[in-house]
Each structure stands twice: as C-alpha cells, then as structure tokens.
N, C-alpha and C positions, 0 to 999 in steps of 0.2 A: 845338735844341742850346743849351746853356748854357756860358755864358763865364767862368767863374772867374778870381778872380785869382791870378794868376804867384807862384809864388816863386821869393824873388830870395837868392843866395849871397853870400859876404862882401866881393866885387867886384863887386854890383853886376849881376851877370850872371846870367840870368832862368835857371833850373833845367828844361829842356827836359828832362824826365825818362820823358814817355809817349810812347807808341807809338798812334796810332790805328791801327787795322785798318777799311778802308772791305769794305761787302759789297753786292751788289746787294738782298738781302731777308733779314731775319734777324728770328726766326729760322726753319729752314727744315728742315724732315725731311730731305729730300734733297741736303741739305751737310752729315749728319755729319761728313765730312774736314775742314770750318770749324771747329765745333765744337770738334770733338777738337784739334786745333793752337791754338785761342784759350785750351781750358783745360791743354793743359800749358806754353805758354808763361805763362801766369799762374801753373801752381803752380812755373814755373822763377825766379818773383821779376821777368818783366819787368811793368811800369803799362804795362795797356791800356785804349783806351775805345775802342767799337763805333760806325761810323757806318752806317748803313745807306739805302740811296739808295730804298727804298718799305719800306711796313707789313709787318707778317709776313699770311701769306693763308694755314697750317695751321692748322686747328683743336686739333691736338695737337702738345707741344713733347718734345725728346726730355729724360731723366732729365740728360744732360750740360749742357742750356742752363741747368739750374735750378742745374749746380753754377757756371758761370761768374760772376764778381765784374763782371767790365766794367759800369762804364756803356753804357746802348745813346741813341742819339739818331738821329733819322731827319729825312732831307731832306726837301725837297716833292717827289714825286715826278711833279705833273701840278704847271707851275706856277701854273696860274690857283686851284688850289686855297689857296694860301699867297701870294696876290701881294703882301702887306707886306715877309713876309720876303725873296721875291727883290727887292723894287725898294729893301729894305734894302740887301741885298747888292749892289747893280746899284750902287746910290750909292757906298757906300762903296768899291768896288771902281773907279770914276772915278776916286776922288782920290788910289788907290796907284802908284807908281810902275812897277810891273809890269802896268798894264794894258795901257798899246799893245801889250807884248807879247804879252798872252792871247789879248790881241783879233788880233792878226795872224795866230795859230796858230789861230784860232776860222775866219777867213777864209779860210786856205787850208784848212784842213779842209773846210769849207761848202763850197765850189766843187767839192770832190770827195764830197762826200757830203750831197745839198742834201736832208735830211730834219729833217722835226721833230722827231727824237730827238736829233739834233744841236744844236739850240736848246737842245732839254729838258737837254743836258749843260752847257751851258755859263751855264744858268741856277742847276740845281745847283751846278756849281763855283763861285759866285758866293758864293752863299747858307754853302756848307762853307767855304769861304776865310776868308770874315768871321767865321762862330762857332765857329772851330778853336779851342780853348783855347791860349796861349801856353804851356802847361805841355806840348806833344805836340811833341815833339823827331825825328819821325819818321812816316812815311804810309807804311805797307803794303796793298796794296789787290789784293785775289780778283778774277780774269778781266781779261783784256786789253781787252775788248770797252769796253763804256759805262763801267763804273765803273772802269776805267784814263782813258777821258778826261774824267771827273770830276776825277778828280785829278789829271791833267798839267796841264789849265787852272788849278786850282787852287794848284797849285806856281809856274808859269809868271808868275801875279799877284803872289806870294807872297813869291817868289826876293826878294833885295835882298843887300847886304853884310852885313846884318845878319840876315838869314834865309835859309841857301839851303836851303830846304822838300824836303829830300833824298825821294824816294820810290821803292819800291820795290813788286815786284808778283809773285804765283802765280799762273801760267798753269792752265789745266786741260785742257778739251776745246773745246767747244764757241765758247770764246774764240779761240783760235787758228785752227781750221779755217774761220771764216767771215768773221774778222776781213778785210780787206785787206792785201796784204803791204806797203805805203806807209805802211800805218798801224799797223803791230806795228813795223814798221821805225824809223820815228817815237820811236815811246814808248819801245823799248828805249833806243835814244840819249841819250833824256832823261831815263831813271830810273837810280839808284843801282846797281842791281842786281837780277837776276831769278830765280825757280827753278819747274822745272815737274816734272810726277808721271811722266812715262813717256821712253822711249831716244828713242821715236818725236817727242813731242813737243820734247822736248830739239834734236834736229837739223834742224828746220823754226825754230827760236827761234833755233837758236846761226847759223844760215846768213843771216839779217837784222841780227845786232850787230853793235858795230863790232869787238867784240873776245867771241870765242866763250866766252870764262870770265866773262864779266859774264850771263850764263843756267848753271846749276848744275842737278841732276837730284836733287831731294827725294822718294823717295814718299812717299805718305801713311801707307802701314803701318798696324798696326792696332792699338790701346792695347788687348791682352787682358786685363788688369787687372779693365778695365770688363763684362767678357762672363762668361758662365755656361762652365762647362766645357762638353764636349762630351758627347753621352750615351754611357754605356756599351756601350751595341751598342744594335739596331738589331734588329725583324723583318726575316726572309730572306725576302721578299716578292719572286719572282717573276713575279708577274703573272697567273698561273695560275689563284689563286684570288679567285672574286668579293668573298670576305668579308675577304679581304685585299689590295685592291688598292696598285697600285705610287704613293707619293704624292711629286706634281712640284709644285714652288714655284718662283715667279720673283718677283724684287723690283725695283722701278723703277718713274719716272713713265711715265707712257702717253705716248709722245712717239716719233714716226719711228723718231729712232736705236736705242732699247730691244731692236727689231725682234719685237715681241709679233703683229703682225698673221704674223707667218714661223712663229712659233711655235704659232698657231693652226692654221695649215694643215699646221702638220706634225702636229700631234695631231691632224686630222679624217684623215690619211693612217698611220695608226697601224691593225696589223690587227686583226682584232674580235676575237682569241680572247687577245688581251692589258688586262687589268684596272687599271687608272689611276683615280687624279683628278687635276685640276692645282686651283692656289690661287694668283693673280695677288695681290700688294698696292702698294701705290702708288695715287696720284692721276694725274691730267693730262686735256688735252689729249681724246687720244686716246679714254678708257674708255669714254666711250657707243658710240662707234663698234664701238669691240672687242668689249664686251657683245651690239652684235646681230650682229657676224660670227663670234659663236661660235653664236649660237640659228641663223643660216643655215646652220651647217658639221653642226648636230645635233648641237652640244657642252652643251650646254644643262644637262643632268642630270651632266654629269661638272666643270663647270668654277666655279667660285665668285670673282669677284671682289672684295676683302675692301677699297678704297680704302687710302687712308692709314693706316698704325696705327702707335702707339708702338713705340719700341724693344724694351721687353719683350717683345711680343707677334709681333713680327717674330721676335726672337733663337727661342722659343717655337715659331713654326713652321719654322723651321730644322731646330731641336732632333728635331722629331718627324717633318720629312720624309725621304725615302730619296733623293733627287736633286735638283739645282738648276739652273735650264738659262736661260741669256741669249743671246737671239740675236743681239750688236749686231750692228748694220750702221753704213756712210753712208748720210747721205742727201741727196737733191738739192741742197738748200742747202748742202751740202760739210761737213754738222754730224755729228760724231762722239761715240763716247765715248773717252776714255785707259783709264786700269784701275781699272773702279768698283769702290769700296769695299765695294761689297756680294757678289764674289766672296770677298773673302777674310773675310767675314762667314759667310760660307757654308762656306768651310774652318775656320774655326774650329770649328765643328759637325761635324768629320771625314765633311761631305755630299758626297757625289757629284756634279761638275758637269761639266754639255755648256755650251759657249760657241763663241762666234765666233771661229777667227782671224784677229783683225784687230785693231786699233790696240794700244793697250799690252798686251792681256789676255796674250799667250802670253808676256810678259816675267816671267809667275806663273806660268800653266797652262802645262804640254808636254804636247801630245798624248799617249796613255798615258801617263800617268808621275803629276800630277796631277787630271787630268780627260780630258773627250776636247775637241776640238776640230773644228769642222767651217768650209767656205767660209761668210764672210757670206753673208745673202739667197737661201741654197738651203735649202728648205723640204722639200727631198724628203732632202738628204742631213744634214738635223737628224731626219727623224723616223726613218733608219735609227738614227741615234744613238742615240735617245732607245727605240725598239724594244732595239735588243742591251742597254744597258744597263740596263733596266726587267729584261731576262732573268735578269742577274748578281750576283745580292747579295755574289759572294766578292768580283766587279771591283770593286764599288762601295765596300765596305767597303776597299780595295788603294788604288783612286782617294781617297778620304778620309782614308784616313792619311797619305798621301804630303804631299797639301795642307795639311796639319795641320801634318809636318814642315817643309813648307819653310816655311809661314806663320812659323812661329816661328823657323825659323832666318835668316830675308833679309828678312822683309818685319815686322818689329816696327816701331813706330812712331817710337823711339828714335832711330835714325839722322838721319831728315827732320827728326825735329825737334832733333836737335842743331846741324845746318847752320845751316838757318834761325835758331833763336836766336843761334846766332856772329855771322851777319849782319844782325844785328836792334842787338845789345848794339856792335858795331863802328859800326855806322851811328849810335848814339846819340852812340858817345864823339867820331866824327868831329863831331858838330855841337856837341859841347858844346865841344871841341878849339875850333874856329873861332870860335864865340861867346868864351870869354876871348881868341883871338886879337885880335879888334876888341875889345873891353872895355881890352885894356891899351895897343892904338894910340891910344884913345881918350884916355887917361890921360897918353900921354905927348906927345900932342899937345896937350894940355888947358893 
C-alpha cells in the first residue's frame, strides 16, 4: 500500500475525501455482487481505493473489474511473508495512542478464539492502519468474518479526537452463519453502520445490534445494463428426443453449501427414457471429488465440467440452456448461501430454474410462479423436479418470464445501491463534520 500525501482545505483540515472498500480477495469471479457495487458507486462520483487482505487466485477476471478506476493494494496475507512491513506496522502502531486499546480487544478476542488466524488478523490490521492513506475518510468492508476484524482492530488503533476511523460493513452469507454470535455482536456495536442482502440475514443481524436500524436490508440486484438480452425463444426440447436433449446448467464454486454433490445424485436418479446433459462451471474446493462422483453414478458421458469461466461465456451458456438448477443447502459448519447472484443471472436469460428453498433464495423465486422450488439436501425430490420440468417447454418458458418480470421489476440493482451510497456520502460528511469541529477548537484555543 502506498501512502500519499493528504490534502489539506483552507483551514488547515486534511480533505478525508475516499472511501476505502476492504475485501477478503480481489479480484474474484465469485464476487461479482463486489464488483458490481465498487463500479457503480464509482460511476456515482464516490473516491474509492481497494484493499484486499490476499492476492487474487482466478486465472480469469470479469469484463467489470477491467472497468473499475480504484486503486487496488493488498495486505500480507501470511505474515511471515512480508515480515518488514508487519513489524513496520507493529512499531508504529506501539507509539499510537489507540493501541492498548486494539490490543485489549485483540485479548479478549484471543481467549475466545485462540487461532492463528486470529494473529493473522491482527497483524494485518497493523500493517492497513499504518498505510491507510490520510486522504480515506471512511472503511467499508465485505463479510463480517476476518476481514471485519481487520478493520475493527484497525479502527480501534486508529480512533483518537482527531480521527474516529468510522467503519462500516456488508454482510453476506457465509460471514454471518459461521461467525460467533459474541463476535457479530461485538463488531456491530463498533461500526458506523451495517447492511446485508436477504430478510433472513437482516433479522439474525438486527437481533445482535444495539439498535436494529443500524443493519439495513440492500440486495444486491442485478445491473442489466451490463448483460445481453435474453434469447428470443428457445427449442421446445422435451427430452424425448436423443438429438435434442434437455440442457441443465449450474453455476458456483464447488463448495458444500452449492449442494452439487445432491445434484448429482439426483441426475443419476432421473429416468432413462429422458434425454439430458448437465454443464457445471465454477472452480472450488470440491470439483475433483464431484468429477469422480459423477464417473461412479455413470454420469460420465452426460455431464461436462467446464471450471471457472469469464462472464461472457457463462452469460452465453445461460443464453443457450433450457433450465438452471442450484441445490443450496447448509452445511455442517452452519455455512450457507443468502440469494446468489447467479439466480437472478439466470433469470435474466428468461431460464427455467429449480432451486432450494432455503435461505434468501424464495425472497425471488415462489414456487410455481418464478421457478420451482424443492426442500434442501433431498436429492430424490430435486430429480422429480428436474424430471417434470425437463417434460415442459410451455412451464419452462411461463417459469422464465415470470423471473424476468420480477427481476426487473424488485430486484434491479438501483435500489441497494442507492441506500448504501446515502450511507456511504453521510458517513463522509459525518467525519469531515468532526474534523473542522476540532480544527476550529483548535484555533480557538490556540
């Protein structure tokens, strides 16, 4: 990170004019919703600069990362890799007056979560504290999880009369549901203000504040601007014939909550005289494993996993498939999805989707109406799903419009990000507010 110099107004008072946005990895296929909220709050005139707490690990970035202006800078993400700059920051961060505090909040955290990820944070927050630009008037920062207490330690050090390092944070999925509730409890308290993407996530957040209007309900929506229309019809592919078979697409990282292992077993329980292929894309975790639980189930010759691919080529098989099907579940570790972005990616393309109901997702899809929906983690009653609906090109074609209409009439992207900007530009003028407040105590004590 680079430290530029401040400018300073005609009192004297240092021009706190950007907003840093911290993210755990960027940039990231699988955060389009980042993305997308980085570049219209940029084209909405607020100064951004990117922190990101490790390297990017896609080999491919989406068309939106190439349009964003922010500068990006990135923390040490293992510390012994960068040990200058933490025991930079470690120094410097002794001689501030906010450190017993960090450090006290470091302490009681530690004793309740004696990991070395916990170090890892607090060595981070050292390292960002120190080479935060004086020109970033403001800390917004993705996920509750680590990179929320990157930056509470980092505020915590920070705070003084003449800086209170206001920050604020977007919840999502997987931050919330695994977090501790001591420790979402914690952070709200201490940050500015909060907003998360789904009803569900919303009232597990507002039930830990101290005051339930300091968490706000943004979805992510979907910028159609950026997307291809939808294709104009579609073959009436019943399934019936071999030379036409029914084609199924899922999109996601190969990871538990996805629920692609459910997915699998419900297509190897599909009956033989119905004509299919499926098309997996995403990376993770999971794919090798998935790859030979499909050659075991005999899916081998029907099933194609295509990894990560760009935006284009994703929207592209959207475009040309006839049904879209996500099975999230939970999973043991209590990690969920909210309402991935990639459904309503998929109604964009007036596609046909089967999904889980469970966490955000039916707060878009209703049963009949825009897709079907089925219990998490029952494998037998996704593959009647995905049976009737393989049968029906009119339902499918009925299901796709409908997700089309309501995509665009509730769920644009417009909304979330008009909130979020209010709270973004209000939070500036609050500190810019404060800042000439002490600038003219200063003066007239002087």
């Amino acid at each position: 990170m680079t430290r530029p110099q401040p400018k300073t107004g005609q009192a004297g008072v240092t021009e706190a004019s950007e907003i840093a946005i911290v993210v755990k990895g960027y940039p990231r296929l699988s955060e389009t919703f980042i993305a997308q909220e980085i570049l219209a709050l940029e084209r909405r005139g607020l100064k951004l600069r990117i922190v990101s707490l490790r390297e990017p690990t896609d080999s491919a970035v989406h068309p939106m990362h190439r349009q964003i202006q922010a500068p990006v800078a990135y923390l040490p993400e293992y510390l012994h890799e960068a040990p200058v700059r933490v025991l930079k920051g470690l120094g410097w961060a002794m001689r501030q007056p906010g450190f017993g505090r960090m450090l006290g909040a470091f302490v009681r955290d530690f004793r309740r979560d004696l990991t070395r990820n916990r170090i890892r944070r607090l060595g981070q927050a050292v390292v960002f504290a120190r080479e935060l630009p004086a020109s970033v008037g403001h800390v917004h920062v993705h996920y509750l999880h680590t990179p929320a207490s990157v930056v509470r330690y980092a505020a915590l050090l920070r705070r003084s009369a003449n800086n209170p390092a206001a920050w604020s944070f977007s919840a999502h999925a997987k931050d919330i549901w695994t977090t501790p509730d001591w420790e979402k409890r914690e952070k709200i308290a201490a940050c500015l203000f909060g907003v998360t993407c789904t009803h569900q996530n919303l009232a597990a957040l507002q039930a830990l504040a101290p005051e339930p209007e300091r968490v706000a309900l943004a979805y992510h929506g979907l910028d159609l601007s950026r997307l291809p229309p939808p294709p104009n019809s579609r073959p009436a592919s019943d399934g019936g014939d071999p030379a036409s078979p029914v084609r199924i697409v899922s999109v996601g990282r190969a990871v538990a909550k996805k629920g692609f292992g459910d997915l699998l077993k419900a297509l190897a329980g599909l009956p033989g005289d119905l004509n299919w292929q499926f098309v997996h894309v995403g990376g993770g975790e999971l794919l090798p494993r998935l790859k030979a639980e499909a050659e075991q189930l005999g899916l081998g010759q029907r099933v194609a996993f295509m990894g990560a691919l760009a935006q284009p080529d994703v929207m592209a098989l959207l475009g040309a498939a006839d049904m879209f099907v996500l099975p999230a579940r939970k999973t043991r570790s209590g990690d969920q999805d909210g309402l991935p972005n990639v459904l309503m990616e998929a109604a964009s393309q007036k596609l046909a989707i089967v999904a889980s109901d469970f966490a955000g997702i039916p707060e878009f899809i209703r049963d009949d109406v825009e897709g079907v929906l089925v219990p998490p983690a029952d494998f037998t009653a996704l593959a009647n799903a995905i049976n009737l609906l393989a049968r029906e090109p009119e339902r499918r074609a009925r299901l796709g419009e409908a997700a089309w209409r309501r995509l665009r009439a509730e769920f644009s992207m417009d909304g979330g990000i008009d909130l979020i900007e209010a709270r973004l530009r209000a939070a500036l003028a609050a500190g810019a507010s404060s800042g000439r407040e002490i600038a003219a105590s200063s003066n007239r004590n002087a």
